[in-house]
N, C-alpha and C positions, 0 to 999 in steps of 0.2 A: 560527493559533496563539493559545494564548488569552493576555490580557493578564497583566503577570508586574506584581505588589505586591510583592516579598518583602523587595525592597531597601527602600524606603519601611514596610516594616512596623515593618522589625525595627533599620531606621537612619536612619530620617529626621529626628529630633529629635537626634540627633545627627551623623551625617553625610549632609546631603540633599545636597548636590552627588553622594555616592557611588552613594547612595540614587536618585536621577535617572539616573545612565548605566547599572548596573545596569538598571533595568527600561526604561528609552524608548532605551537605548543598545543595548546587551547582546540585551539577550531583545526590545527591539522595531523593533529596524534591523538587527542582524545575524542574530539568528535568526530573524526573518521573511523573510528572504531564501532562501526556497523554491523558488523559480525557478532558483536558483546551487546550491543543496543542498539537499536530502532532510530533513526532519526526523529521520528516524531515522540517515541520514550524520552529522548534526550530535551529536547523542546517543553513538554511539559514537566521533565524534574527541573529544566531553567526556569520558567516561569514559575513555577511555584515557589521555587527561592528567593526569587528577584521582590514578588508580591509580599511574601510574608516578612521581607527587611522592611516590606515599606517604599521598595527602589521599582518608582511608576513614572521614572524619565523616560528618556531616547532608549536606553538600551531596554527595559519592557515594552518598547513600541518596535523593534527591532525585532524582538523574540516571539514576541506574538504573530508580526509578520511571518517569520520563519516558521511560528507553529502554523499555521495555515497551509504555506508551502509544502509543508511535511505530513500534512495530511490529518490534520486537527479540524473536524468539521465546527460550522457555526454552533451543530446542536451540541456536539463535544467541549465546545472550548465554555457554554453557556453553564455545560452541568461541572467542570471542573470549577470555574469560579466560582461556583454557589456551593460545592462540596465545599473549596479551601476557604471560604469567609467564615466559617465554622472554629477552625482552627487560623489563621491569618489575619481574622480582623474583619469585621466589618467594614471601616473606613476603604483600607486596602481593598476591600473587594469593590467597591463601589469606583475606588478610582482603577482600577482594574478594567473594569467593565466599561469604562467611559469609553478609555483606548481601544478593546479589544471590537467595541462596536464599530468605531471606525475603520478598524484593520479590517472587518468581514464586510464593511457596507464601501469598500472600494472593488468595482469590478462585477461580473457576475458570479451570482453565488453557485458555483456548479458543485460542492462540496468537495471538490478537489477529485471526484471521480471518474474513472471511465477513461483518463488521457484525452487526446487530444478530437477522440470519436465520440465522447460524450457518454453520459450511463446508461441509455435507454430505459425501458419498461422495467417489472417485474418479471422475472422469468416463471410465472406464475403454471405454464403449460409444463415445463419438466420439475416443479418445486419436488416433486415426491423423490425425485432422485439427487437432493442436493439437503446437506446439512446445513441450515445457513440460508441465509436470503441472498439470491441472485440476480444480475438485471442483464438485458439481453437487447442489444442493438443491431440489427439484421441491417448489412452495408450493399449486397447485392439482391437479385433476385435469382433464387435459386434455376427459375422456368428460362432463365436466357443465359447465365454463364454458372462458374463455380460459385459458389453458397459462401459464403465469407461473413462475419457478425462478430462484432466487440462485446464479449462475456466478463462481466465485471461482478465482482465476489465479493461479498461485508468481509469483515476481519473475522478469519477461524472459519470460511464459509470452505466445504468442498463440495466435489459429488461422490457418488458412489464408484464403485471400481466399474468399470465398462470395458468393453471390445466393439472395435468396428468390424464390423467383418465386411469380405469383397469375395468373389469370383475368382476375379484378378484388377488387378491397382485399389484403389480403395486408401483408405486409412485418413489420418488428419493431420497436419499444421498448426502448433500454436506457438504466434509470436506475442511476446511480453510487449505492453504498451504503456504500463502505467503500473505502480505499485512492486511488493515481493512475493510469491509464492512459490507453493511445489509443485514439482511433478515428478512422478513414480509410476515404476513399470512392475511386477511382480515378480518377485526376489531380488531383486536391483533396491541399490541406493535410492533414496530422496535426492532429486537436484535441485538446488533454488533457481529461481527464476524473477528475474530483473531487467526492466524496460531494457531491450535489442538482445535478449534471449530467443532462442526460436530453438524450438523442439520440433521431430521429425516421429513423427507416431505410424507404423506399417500397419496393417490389416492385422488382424488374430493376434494383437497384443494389448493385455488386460491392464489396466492404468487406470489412475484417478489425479484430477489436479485442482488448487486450490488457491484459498487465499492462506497467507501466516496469520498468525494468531493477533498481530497488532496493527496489522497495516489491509486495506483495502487491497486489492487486486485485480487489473484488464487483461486481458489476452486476444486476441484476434484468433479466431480457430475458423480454420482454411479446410472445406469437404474434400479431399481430392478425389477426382472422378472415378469411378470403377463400373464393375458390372457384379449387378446385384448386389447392391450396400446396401448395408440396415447396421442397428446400433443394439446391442445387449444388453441393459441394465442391471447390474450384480448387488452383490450385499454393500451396506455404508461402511466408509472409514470410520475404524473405530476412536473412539480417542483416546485410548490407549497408544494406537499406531500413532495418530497423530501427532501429540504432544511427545513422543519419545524420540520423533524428530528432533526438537530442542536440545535434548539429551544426548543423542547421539552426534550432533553435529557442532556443540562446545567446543 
């Protein structure tokens, strides 16, 4: 998370003790507690508080921004406001919704997916081997160099457990580009995985990887060349396994 001035900008010659927990408090000991909560968990439990005081200044226009950044889509951020006008207030929702339109009608709406390679298609040709809805951006052409494609994953999406197999060389690359997820090799831990992660996957080793359960997820997955590769497709992650991830990494 990047470091927060705002307190210190805009109050430190007049209230710097405020000015201090604010940014090394606030936004740099609790909101950096990532591991406990999601950056964009944290954005919409702010926004939800800010909306139902009633508080649809600067700083819900702030929040809302950040919930963007964090990965709170247009359709997302449309169906919380109309959930919390229920309990919130109608008024509040309405002035909610004024702001928050403008925060998503700055820019293009890419829904914050994909990184910096974009989300591409539906990965509609392997869906049967993925939980979850996938999209799939093919970067090279396989017929003139190595095979390379930005694999972007909904929240909670994985695939099935797989092996590459080779000859000799063989196996696959995947670098994090965008979002949190995992990857898992069998009987080995879960590793997370967060933009300038790169995993190194050998030939004849069975593994599945995904998205976490609240956050979207890219990767760039790299074919490395061999002789006679092909791809195995195994049983799905359960969710059992899944979600015990959570559990065990508390």
């Amino acid at each position: 998370m990047e470091k927060q001035t705002a307190g210190r900008d805009a109050l430190n010659d007049f209230a710097p003790k405020f000015a201090e927990l604010n940014d090394d408090v606030l936004f740099g000991e609790v909101w950096a507690r990532e591991d406990k909560l999601s950056l964009k968990m944290r954005s919409i439990v702010t926004m939800t508080a800010l909306i139902s005081k009633g508080i649809v200044d600067s700083s819900l226009n702030y929040h809302l921004s950040a919930a963007r950044k964090n990965g709170v889509t247009r359709t997302e951020m449309a169906e919380i406001l109309t959930h919390l006008a229920f309990y919130a207030g109608w008024p509040n929702a309405w002035a909610a919704f004024r702001m928050a339109k403008e925060v998503y009608e700055e820019g293009p709406d890419t829904g914050e997916h994909g990184g910096f390679f974009g989300l591409g298609e539906p990965n509609t040709a392997y869906a049967r081997y993925f939980i979850g809805n996938s999209y799939l951006k093919p970067l090279t052409d396989p017929k003139k160099t190595v095979f390379v494609a930005n694999v972007t994953f909904e929240p909670g999406c994985r695939n099935n457990w797989h092996i590459h197999h080779a000859k000799t060389g063989g196996g696959q690359l995947l670098i994090c580009v965008d979002g949190e997820g995992w990857y898992q090799e069998e009987g080995k831990d879960a590793q997370c995985l967060k933009p300038g992660s790169v995993v190194t996957i050998p030939a004849g080793v069975k593994h599945w990887h995904g998205a976490k359960a609240d956050t979207w997820f890219s990767h760039l997955a790299v074919e490395c060349p061999g002789v006679d590769t092909s791809n195995e497709w195994l049983e799905p992650v359960t969710d059992e396994l899944y979600h015990s991830l959570y559990t065990s990494q508390a």
